[in-house]
C-alpha positions as CSV (number, residue, x, y, z in Angstrom):
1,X,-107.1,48.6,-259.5
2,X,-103.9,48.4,-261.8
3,X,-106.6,48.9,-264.8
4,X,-108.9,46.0,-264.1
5,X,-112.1,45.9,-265.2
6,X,-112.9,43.0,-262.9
7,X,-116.9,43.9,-262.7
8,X,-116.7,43.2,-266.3
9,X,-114.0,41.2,-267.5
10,X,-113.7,37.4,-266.1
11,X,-110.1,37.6,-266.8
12,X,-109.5,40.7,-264.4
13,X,-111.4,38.8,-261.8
14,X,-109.5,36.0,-262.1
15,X,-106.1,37.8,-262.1
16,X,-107.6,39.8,-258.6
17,X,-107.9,36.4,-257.3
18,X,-104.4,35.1,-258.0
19,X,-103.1,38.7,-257.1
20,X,-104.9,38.3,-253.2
21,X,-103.8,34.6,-253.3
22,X,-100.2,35.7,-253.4
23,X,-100.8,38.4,-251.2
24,X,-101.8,36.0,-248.3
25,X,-99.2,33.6,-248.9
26,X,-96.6,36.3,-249.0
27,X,-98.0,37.4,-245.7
28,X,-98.7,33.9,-244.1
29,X,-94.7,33.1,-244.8
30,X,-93.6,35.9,-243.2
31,X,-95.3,35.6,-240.2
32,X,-94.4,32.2,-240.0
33,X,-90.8,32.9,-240.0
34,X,-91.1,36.2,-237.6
35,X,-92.5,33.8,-235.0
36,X,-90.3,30.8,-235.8
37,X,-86.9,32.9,-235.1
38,X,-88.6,34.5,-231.9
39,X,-89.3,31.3,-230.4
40,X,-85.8,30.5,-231.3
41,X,-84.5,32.8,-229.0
42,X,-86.5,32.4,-226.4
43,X,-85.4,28.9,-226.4
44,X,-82.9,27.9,-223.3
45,X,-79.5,26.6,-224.8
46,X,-78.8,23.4,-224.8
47,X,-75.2,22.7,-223.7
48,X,-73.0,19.6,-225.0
49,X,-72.9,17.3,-221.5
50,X,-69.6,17.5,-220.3
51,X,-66.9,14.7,-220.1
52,X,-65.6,13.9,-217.0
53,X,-61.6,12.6,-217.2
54,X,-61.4,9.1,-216.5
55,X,-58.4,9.7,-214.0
56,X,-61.1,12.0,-211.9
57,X,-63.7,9.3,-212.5
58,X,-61.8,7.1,-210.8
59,X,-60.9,9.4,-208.1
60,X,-64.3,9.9,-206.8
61,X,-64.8,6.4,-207.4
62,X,-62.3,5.5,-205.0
63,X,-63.5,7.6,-202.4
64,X,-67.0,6.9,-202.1
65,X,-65.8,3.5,-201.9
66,X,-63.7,4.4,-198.6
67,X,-66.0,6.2,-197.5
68,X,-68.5,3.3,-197.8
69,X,-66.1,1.0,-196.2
70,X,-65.3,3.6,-193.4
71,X,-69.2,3.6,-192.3
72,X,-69.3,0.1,-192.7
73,X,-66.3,-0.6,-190.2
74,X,-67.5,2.1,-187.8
75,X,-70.8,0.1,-187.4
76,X,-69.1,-3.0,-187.0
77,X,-67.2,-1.3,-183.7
78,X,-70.2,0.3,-182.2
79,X,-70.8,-2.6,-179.5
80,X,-66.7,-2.3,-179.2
81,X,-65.9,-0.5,-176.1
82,X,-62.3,-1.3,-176.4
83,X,-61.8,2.1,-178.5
84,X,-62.8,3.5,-175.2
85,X,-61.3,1.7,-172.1
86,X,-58.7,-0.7,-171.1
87,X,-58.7,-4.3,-171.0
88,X,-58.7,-3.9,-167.2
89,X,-61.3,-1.5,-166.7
90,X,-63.7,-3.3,-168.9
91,X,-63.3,-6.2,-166.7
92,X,-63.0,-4.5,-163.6
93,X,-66.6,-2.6,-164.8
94,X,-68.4,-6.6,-166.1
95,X,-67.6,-7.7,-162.6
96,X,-69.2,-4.5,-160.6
97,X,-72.0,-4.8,-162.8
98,X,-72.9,-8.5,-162.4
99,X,-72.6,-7.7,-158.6
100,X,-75.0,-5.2,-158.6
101,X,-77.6,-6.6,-160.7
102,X,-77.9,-9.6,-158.8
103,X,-78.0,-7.4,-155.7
104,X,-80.0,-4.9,-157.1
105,X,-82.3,-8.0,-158.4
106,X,-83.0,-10.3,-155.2
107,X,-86.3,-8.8,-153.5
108,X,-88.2,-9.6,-150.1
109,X,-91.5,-7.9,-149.9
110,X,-90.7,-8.5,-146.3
111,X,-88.2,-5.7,-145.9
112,X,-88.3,-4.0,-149.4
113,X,-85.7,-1.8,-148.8
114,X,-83.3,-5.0,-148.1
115,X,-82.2,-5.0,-151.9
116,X,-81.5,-1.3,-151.9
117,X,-79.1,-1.0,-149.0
118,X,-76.9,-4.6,-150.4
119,X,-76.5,-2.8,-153.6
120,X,-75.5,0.3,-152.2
121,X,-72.0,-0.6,-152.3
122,X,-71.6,-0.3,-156.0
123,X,-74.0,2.4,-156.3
124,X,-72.9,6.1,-156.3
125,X,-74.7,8.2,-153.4
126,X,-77.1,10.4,-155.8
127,X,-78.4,6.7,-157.3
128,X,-78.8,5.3,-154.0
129,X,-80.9,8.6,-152.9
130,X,-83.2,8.6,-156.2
131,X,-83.8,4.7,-155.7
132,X,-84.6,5.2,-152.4
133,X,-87.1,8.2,-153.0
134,X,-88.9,6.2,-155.6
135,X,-88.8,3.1,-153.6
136,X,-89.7,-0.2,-155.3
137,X,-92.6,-2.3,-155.5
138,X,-93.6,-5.5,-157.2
139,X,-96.4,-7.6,-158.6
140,X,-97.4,-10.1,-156.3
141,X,-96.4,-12.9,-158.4
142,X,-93.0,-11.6,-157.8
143,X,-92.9,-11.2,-153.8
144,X,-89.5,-13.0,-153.6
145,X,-87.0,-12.9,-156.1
146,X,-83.9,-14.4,-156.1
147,X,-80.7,-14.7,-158.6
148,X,-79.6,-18.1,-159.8
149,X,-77.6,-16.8,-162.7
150,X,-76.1,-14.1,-165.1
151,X,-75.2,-13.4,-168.4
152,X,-73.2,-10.5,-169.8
153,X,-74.0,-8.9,-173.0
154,X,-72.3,-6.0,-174.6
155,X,-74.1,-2.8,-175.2
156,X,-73.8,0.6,-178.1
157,X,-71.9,3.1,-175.9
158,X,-70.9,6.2,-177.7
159,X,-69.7,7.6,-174.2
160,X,-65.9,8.1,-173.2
161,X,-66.4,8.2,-169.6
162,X,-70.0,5.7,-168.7
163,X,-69.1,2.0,-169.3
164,X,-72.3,0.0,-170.0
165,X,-73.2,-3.3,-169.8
166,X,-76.2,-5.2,-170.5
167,X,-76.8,-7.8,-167.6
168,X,-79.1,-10.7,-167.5
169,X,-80.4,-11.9,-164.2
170,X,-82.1,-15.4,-164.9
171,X,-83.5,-16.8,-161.3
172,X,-86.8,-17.5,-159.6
173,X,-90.0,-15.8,-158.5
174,X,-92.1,-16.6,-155.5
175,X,-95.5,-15.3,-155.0
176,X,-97.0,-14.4,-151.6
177,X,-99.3,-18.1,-152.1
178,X,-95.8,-19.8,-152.4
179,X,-95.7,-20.8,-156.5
180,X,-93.0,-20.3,-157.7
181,X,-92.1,-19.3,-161.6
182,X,-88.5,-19.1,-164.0
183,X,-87.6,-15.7,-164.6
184,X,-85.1,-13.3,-166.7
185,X,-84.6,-9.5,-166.1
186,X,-82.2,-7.7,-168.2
187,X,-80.1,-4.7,-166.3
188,X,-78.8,-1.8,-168.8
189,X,-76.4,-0.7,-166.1
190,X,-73.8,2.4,-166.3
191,X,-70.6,2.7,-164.9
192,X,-68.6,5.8,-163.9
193,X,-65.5,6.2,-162.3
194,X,-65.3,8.2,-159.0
195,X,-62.8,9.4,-157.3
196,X,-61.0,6.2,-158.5
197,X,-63.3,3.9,-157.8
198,X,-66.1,2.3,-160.3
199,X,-69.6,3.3,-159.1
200,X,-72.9,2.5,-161.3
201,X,-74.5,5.7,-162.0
202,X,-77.5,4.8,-163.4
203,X,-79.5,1.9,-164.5
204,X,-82.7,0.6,-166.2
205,X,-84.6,-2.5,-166.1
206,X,-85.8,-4.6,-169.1
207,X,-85.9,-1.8,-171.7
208,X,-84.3,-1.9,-175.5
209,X,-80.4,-1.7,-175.2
């Protein structure tokens, strides 16, 4: 090769050796930049980040803050039912519901259907037929109930046309033995208007308001 007599000649050896040498580096540098420009491309493009305009910034700003504030009033009004009903008709609706709860509430074992028919009254007619078909019945402890007083607590009511009120019936408990013990009920009650007259339509007895 190119006249070498590298079997021979030490010098032509070592020249063969230099010659291969470049050969591989050469060959080495190429591929090393063939595979450094394709990974190049393949590489996604990185994009300078984008200013947002301090006017805008302070746009949206704004309007999560309103929106913040917004949600925050709306929960403050959810026990409100003002939004919903008059002055009049919430007090006209308090009043019916004390006076069913604590007619609803005082019980003889006796005659257990005694506190049914005094609260029909302020009951509408399919109430008074469901309470009546799944008729009542108490622990012994509490044989004889009777009202002493009430409290009035507002409720969440996301309903236009049901008023609710949350009624507390504190009063006494007799058993069949005669003791007596305190005790507090709490009557979710809902009020509809029919035919222009309040009626409670439905009602449930200490459970979460």
């Amino acid at each position: 090769m190119f006249g070498w007599d590298y079997h021979n000649s030490k010098t032509d050896r070592i020249k063969l050796f230099l010659f291969l040498l470049v050969v591989f580096l050469v060959v080495g540098f190429a591929f090393s930049n063939f595979f450094r420009v394709t990974n190049k491309e393949k590489a996604p493009a990185i994009h300078p980040k984008e200013e947002v305009p301090v006017g805008v910034a302070k746009i949206a700003n704004s309007a999560a803050s309103s929106s913040y504030e917004s949600a925050a009033t709306d929960g403050e009004n959810e026990y409100d039912q003002t939004e919903k009903f008059s002055e009049e008709e919430l007090e006209a609706t308090k009043k019916l519901a004390v006076q069913f709860a604590t007619a609803f509430h005082n019980y003889n074992a006796d005659n257990p259907q005694g506190y049914l028919e005094n609260a029909k009254p302020y009951m509408t007619e399919a109430l008074y037929e469901k309470m009546k078909r799944n008729g009542r019945r108490e622990v012994l402890e509490r044989s004889y109930l009777t009202a002493k007083e009430t409290d009035v607590t507002p409720v969440v009511n996301k309903s236009n046309m049901i008023a609710r009120w949350n009624v507390i019936v504190r009063g006494e408990a007799k058993s069949v033995d005669g003791k007596t013990s305190a005790t507090e009920d709490w009557y979710l009650v809902g009020i509809r208007d029919v035919e222009g007259e309040w009626r409670v339509e439905d009602v449930r007895v200490n459970v979460p308001n």
